[in-house]
C-alpha positions as CSV (number, residue, x, y, z in Angstrom):
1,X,93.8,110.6,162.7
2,X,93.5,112.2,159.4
3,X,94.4,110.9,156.2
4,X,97.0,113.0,155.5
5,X,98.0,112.0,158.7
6,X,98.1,108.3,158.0
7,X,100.2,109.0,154.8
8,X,102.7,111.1,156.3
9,X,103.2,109.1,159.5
10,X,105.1,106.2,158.4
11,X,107.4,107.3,155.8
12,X,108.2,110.1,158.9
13,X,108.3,107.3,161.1
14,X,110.5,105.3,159.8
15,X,113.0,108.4,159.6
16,X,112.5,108.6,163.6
17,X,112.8,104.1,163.5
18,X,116.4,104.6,161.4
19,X,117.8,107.4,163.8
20,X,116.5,105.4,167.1
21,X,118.3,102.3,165.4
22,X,121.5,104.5,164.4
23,X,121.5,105.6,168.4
24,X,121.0,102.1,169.9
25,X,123.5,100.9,167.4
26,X,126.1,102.9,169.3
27,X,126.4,100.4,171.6
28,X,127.8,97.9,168.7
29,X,130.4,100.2,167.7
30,X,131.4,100.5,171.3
31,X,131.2,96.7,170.8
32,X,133.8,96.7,168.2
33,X,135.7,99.4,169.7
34,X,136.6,98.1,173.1
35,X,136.7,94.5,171.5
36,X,139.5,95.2,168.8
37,X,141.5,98.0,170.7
38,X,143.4,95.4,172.8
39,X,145.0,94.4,169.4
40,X,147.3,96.9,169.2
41,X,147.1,98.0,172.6
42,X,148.2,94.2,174.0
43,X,151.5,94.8,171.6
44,X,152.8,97.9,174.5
45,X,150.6,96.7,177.3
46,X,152.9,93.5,177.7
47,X,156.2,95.4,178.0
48,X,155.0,98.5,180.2
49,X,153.8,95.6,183.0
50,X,156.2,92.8,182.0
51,X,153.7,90.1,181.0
52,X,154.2,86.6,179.7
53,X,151.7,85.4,177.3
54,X,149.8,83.6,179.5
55,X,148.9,87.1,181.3
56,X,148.4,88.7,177.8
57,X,145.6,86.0,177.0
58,X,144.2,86.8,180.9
59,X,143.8,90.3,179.7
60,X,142.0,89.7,176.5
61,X,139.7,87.4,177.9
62,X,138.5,89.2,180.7
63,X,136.4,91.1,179.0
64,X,135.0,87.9,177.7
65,X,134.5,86.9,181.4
66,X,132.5,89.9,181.9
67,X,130.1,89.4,178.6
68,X,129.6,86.1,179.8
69,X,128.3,87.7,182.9
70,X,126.0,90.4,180.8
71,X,124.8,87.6,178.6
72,X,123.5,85.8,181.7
73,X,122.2,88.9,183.3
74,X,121.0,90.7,180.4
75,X,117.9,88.3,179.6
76,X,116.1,89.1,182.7
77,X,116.9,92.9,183.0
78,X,115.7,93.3,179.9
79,X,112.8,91.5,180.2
80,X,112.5,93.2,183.4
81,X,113.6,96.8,183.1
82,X,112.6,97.4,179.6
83,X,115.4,97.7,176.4
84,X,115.5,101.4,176.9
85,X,116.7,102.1,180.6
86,X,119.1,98.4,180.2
87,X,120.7,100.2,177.8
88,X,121.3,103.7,179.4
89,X,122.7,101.5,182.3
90,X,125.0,99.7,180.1
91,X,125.9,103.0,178.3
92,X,127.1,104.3,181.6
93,X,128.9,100.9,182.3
94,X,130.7,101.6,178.6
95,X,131.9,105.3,180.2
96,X,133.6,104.3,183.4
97,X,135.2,100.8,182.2
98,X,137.1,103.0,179.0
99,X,138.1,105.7,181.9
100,X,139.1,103.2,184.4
101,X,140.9,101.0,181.6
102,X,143.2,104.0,180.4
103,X,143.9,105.0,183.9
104,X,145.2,101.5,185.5
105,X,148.4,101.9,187.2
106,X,149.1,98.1,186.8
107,X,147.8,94.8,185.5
108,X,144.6,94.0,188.5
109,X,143.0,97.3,187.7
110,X,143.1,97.0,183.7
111,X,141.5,93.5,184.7
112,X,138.9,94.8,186.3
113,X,137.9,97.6,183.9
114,X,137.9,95.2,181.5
115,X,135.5,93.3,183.2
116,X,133.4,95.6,183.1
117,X,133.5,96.8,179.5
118,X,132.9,92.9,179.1
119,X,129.4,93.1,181.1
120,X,128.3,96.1,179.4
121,X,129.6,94.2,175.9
122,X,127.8,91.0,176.9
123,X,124.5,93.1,177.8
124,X,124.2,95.5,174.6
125,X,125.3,92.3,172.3
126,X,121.8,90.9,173.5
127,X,119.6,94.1,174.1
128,X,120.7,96.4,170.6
129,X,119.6,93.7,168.1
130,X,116.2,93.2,169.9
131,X,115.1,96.6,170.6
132,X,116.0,97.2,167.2
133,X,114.3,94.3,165.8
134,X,110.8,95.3,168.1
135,X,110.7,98.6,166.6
136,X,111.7,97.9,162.7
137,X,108.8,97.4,160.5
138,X,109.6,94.1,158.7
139,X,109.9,94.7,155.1
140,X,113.8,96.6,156.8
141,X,114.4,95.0,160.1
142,X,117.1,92.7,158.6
143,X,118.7,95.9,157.0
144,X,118.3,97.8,160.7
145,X,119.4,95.0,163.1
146,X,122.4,94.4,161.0
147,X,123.3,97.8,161.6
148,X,124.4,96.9,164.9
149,X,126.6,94.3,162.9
150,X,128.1,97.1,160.7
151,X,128.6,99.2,163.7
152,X,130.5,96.6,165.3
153,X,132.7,96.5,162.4
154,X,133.1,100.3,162.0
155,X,134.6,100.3,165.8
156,X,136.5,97.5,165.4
157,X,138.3,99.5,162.3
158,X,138.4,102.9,164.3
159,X,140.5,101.3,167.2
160,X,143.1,99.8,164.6
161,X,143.3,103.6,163.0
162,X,143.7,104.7,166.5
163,X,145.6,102.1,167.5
164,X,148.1,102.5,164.1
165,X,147.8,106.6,165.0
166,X,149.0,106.3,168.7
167,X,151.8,103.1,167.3
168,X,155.1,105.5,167.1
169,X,154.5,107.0,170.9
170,X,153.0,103.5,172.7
171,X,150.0,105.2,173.9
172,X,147.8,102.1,175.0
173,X,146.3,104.2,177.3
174,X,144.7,106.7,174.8
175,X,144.1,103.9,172.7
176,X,141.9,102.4,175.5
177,X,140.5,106.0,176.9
178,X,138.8,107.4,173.3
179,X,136.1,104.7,173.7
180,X,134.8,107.1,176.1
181,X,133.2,109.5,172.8
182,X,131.0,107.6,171.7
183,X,129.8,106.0,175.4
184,X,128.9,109.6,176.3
185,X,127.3,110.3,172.8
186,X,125.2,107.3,173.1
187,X,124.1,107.7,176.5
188,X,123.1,111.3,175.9
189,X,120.9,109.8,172.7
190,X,119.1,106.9,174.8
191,X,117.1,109.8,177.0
192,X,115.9,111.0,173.3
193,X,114.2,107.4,171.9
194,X,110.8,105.6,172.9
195,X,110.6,102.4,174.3
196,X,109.5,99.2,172.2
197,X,106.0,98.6,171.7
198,X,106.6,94.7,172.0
199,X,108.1,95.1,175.7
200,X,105.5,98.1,176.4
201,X,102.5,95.1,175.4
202,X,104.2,92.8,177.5
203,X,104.0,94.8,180.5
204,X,100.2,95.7,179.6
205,X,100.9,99.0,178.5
206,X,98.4,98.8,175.3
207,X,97.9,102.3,174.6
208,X,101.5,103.1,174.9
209,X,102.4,100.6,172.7
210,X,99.8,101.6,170.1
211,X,100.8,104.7,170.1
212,X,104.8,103.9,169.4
213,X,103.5,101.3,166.7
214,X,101.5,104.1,165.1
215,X,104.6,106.4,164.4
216,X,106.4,104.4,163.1
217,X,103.6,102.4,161.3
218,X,100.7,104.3,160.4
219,X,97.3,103.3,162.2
220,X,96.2,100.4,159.9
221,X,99.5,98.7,160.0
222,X,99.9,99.6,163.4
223,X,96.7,98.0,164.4
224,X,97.2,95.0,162.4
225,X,100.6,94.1,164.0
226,X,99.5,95.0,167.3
227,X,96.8,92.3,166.7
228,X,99.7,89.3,166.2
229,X,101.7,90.6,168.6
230,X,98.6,90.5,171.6
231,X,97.5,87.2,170.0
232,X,101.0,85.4,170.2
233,X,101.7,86.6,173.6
234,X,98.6,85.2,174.7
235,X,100.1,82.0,174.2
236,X,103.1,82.6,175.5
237,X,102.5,84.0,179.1
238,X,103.5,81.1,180.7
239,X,106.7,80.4,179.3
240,X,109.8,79.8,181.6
241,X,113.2,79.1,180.9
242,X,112.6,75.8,181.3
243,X,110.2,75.9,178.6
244,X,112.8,77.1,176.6
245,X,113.8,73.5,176.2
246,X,110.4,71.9,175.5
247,X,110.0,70.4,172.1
248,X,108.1,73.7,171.3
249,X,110.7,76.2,171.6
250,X,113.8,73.5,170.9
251,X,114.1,74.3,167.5
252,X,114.4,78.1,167.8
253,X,117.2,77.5,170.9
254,X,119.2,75.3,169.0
255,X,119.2,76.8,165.7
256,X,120.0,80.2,167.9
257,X,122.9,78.2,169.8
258,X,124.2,76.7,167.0
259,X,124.6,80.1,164.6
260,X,126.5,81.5,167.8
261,X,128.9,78.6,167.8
262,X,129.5,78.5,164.4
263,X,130.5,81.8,164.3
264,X,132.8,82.0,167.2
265,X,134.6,78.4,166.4
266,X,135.7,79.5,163.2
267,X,138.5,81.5,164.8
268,X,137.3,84.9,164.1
269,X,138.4,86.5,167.4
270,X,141.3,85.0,166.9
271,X,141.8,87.4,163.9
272,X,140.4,90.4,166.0
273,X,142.7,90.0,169.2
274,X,146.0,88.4,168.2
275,X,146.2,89.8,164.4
276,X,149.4,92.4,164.9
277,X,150.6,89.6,167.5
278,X,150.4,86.9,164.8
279,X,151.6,88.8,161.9
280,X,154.5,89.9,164.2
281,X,155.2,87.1,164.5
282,X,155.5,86.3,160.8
283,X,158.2,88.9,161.1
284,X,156.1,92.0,160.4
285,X,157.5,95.0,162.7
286,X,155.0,96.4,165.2
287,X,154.1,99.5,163.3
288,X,153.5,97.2,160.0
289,X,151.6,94.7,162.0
290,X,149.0,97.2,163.5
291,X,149.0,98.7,159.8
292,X,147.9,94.9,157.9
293,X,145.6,94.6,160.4
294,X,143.9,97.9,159.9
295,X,143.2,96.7,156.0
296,X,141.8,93.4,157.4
297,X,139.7,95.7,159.6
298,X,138.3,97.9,156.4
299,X,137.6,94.8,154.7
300,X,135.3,93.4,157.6
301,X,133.8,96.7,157.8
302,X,133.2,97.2,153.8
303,X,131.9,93.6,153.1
304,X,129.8,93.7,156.2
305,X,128.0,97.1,154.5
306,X,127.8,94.8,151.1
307,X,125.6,92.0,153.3
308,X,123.8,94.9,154.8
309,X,122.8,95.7,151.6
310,X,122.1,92.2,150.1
311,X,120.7,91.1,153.3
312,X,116.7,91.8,152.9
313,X,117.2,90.9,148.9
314,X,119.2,87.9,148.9
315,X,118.2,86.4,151.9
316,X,119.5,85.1,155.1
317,X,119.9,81.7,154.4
318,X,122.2,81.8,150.7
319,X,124.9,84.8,152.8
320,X,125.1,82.3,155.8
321,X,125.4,79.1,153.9
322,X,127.6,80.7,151.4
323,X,129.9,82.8,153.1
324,X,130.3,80.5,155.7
325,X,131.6,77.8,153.2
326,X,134.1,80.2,151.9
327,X,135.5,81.0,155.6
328,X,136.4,76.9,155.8
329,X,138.4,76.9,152.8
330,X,139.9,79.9,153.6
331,X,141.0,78.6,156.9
332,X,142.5,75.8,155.7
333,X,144.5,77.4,153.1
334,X,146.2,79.7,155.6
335,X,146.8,76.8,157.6
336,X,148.6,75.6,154.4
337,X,150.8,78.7,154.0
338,X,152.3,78.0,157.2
339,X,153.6,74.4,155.6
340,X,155.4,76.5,152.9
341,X,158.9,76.9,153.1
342,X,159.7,80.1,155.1
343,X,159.5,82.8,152.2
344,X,160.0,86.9,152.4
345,X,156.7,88.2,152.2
346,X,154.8,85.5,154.1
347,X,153.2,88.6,156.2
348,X,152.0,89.7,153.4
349,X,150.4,86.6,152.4
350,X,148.7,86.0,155.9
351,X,147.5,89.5,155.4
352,X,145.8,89.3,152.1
353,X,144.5,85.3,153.2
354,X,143.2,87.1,156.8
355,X,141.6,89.7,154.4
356,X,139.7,87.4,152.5
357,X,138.8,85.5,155.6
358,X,136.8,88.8,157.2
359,X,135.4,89.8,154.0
360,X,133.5,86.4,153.8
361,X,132.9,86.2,157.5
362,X,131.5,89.7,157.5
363,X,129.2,88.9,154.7
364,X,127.9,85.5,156.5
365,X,128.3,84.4,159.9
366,X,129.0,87.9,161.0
367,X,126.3,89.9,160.2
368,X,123.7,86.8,160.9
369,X,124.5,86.3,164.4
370,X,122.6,88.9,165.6
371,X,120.1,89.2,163.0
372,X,119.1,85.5,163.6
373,X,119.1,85.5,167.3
374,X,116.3,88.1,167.2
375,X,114.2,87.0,165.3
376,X,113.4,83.1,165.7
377,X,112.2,83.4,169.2
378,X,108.6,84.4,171.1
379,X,108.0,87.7,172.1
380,X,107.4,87.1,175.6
381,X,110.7,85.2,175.9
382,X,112.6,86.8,173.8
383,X,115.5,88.4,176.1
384,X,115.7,84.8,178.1
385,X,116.1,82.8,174.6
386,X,118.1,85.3,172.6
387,X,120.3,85.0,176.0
388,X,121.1,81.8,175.6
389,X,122.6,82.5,172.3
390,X,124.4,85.3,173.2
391,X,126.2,83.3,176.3
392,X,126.6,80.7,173.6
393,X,128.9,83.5,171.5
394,X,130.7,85.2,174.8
395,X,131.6,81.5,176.4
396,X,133.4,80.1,173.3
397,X,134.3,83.5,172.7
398,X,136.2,83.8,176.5
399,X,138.1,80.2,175.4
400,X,139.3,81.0,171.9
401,X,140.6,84.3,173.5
402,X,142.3,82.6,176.3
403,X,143.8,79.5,174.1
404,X,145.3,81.2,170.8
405,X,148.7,81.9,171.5
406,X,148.8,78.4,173.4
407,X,147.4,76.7,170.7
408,X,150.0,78.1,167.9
409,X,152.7,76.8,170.6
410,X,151.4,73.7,171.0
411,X,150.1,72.9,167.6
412,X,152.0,75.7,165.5
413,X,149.6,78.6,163.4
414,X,148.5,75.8,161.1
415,X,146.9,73.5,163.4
416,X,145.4,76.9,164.6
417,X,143.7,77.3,161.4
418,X,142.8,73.7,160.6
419,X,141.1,73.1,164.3
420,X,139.1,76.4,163.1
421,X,138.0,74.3,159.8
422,X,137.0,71.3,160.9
423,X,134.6,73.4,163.5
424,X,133.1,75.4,160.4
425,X,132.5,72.2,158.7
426,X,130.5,70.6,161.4
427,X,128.5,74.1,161.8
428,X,127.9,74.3,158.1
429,X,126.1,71.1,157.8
430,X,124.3,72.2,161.4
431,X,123.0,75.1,159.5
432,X,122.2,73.5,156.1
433,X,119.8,71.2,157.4
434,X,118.5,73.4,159.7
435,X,118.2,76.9,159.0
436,X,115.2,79.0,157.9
437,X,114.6,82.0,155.6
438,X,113.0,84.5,157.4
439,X,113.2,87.5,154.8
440,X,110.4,89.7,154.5
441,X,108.7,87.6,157.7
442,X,107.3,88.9,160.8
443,X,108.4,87.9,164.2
444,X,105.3,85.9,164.7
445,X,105.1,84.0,161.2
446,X,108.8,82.9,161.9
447,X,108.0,82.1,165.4
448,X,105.2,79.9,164.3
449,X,107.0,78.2,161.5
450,X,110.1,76.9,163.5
451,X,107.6,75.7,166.5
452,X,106.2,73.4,163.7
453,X,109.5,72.4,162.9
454,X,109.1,73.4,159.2
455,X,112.4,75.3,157.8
């Protein structure tokens, strides 16, 4: 190679790096999309097949059953398959669950196409962060893995547009069918981007994976990380998932488990699912309802771009701690509104509280979940560990969709919140003592320092 070559390549390869990550990224937005859509949608679902809220809380959380599923599956398929081809299958899963979802004639088939939105969910939630994290050159992967954070936002914000835009005529089942856009625009995209050089190594492919390094590197760097990379996975051949619980890899898992648990546990699906629902019930009207909830949807997207920003300069570790200790109070303060007397304009004091809820969720828990997961574990094992945190997320996930509206009429909307609290309190002091900065740190040097038990 030149040396003009070597000085062009990696400022042109990490234009190529940004537009893979922008394409792979897709499948968080799809994320959002088909995860916030059933907002709206659930509010003219119920009445067209008459269902109770106990079947409105089995519609949400099949999707949830399904990511379980994809979490559980997705570790050894991508391990297996490679990130690439997993996620041109689970692009095509995205098509035909949005197209079977708007077409269901009663509640069983909805079900069911929401199953497999769920599995496709549950898979991309795992593989987008890692591939993106394998082909990120350090000194941006916190900026380029979050991306699939901020494009989980950015769906979730589009379906309550769409779902406000479609409010007047009741059309759930456009609301459902448009995720079908970007599905097809990301699985057209996936046949353009190369396959990471960490998974290419693993399966022996050296040359490959110099070569992919290399364009996105330049040779020197690209030599030099290909070197850590080889020397890690030298150690890590051997490594099972019942290794995964050895005192070598414990650390990692349980830091990874705990960051997933923290995040679902304070209630933020909650917000995302049953927002118009609760706010209706506040007394907002339906159209006002989806309205409030598409400001507490810009305000998880906008603060979620501010972490993105903040993420590789700050740090991981002061967003986490800090945000998440803002979402606690938060929570218990609207679980203190409901203890008011009953005012005009409470709505609109659950809206603004919600708002500041997501805008320090975004900014903490939100964008680290991901981000975290893929960087604390081996190479080798990477899609097995990051699994287990990702099940982690979907399981707790599938029973805070499945318990809300129970829980408010068992406990009323304040014990809601406050059960929320006390969760985020017991994860914040999880993550205090436990959690590592790993700005501006390779895979390897992270991998290394959590093995020795050092934060």
């Amino acid at each position: 190679m030149s040396t003009d070559q070597r000085t062009r390549a990696p400022g042109a390869g990490r234009g190529a790096v940004l537009g893979a990550s922008t394409i792979a990224a897709l499948g968080g937005l799809l994320f959002g999309y088909d995860t916030g859509v059933i907002s709206a949608a659930l509010l003219y679902i119920g009445p067209a097949f008459g269902l109770d809220d106990a079947m409105k809380q089995i519609v949400v959380a099949s999707l949830l059953l399904g990511a379980i599923a994809g979490a559980l599956a997705g570790g050894p398929v991508v391990d297996r398959l490679g990130r690439k081809r997993t996620l041109i299958v689970v692009s095509a899963v995205f098509t035909v669950g949005a197209l079977l979802s708007a077409a269901a004639p009663g509640p069983g088939v909805l079900i069911v196409a929401r199953v497999l939105l769920g599995v496709a969910i549950g898979t991309s939630s795992l593989v987008v962060p890692m591939y993106i994290a394998e082909i990120a050159p350090p000194s941006v992967r916190g900026r380029l893995v979050s991306m699939n954070q901020m494009m989980i936002t950015i769906g979730i914000f589009v379906s309550y547009l769409v779902g406000y835009a479609f409010a007047d005529s009741g059309g759930w089942r456009w609301m459902l069918g448009l995720a079908v856009v970007p599905s097809l625009a990301m699985l057209v995209g996936l046949f353009t981007l190369s396959e990471s050089p960490r998974w290419l190594l693993a399966q022996g492919r050296t040359e490959q994976a110099r070569a992919a390094l290399v364009r996105s590197r330049g040779a020197h760097e690209a030599e030099t990380e290909l070197a850590e990379i080889s020397e890690a996975m030298r150690e890590e051949r051997k490594f099972s998932y019942r290794d995964l619980f050895s005192p070598r890899l414990r650390p990692a898992v349980l830091l990874g488990v705990a960051v997933a648990a923290t995040n679902q546990l304070v209630g933020v699906n909650a917000v995302i699912y049953y927002a118009p629902t609760i706010l209706q019930q506040a007394g907002m009207g339906d159209s006002a309802a989806i309205l409030s909830s598409v400001g507490i949807g810009a305000t998880n997207m906008i603060f979620t771009v501010i972490a993105l920003l903040l993420i590789d300069k700050v740090g991981r570790r002061p967003l986490l701690i800090g945000g998440t200790g803002v979402v606690i109070a938060v929570l218990f303060g609207l679980g203190a509104l409901y203890l008011l007397p009953t005012v005009e304009g409470l709505g609109i004091l659950l809206t603004v509280g919600l708002m500041l809820y997501e805008a320090a969720f975004a900014a903490s828990l939100g964008i680290a979940i991901w981000l975290i997961n893929s960087e604390i574990f081996p190479t080798a094992v990477r899609g097995k560990a990051a699994g287990i945190g990702t099940m982690t997320h979907w399981v707790l996930d599938f029973f805070i969709s499945i318990s809300v509206l129970s829980i408010i009429n068992a406990f009323t909307a304040t014990g809601l919140f406050w059960i929320y609290g006390v969760f985020g309190v017991i994860g914040l002091v999880f993550l205090y003592r436990n959690l590592p900065e790993t700005r501006g740190r390779t895979l390897e040097d992270i991998e290394q320092s959590l093995r020795g038990g050092s934060s």
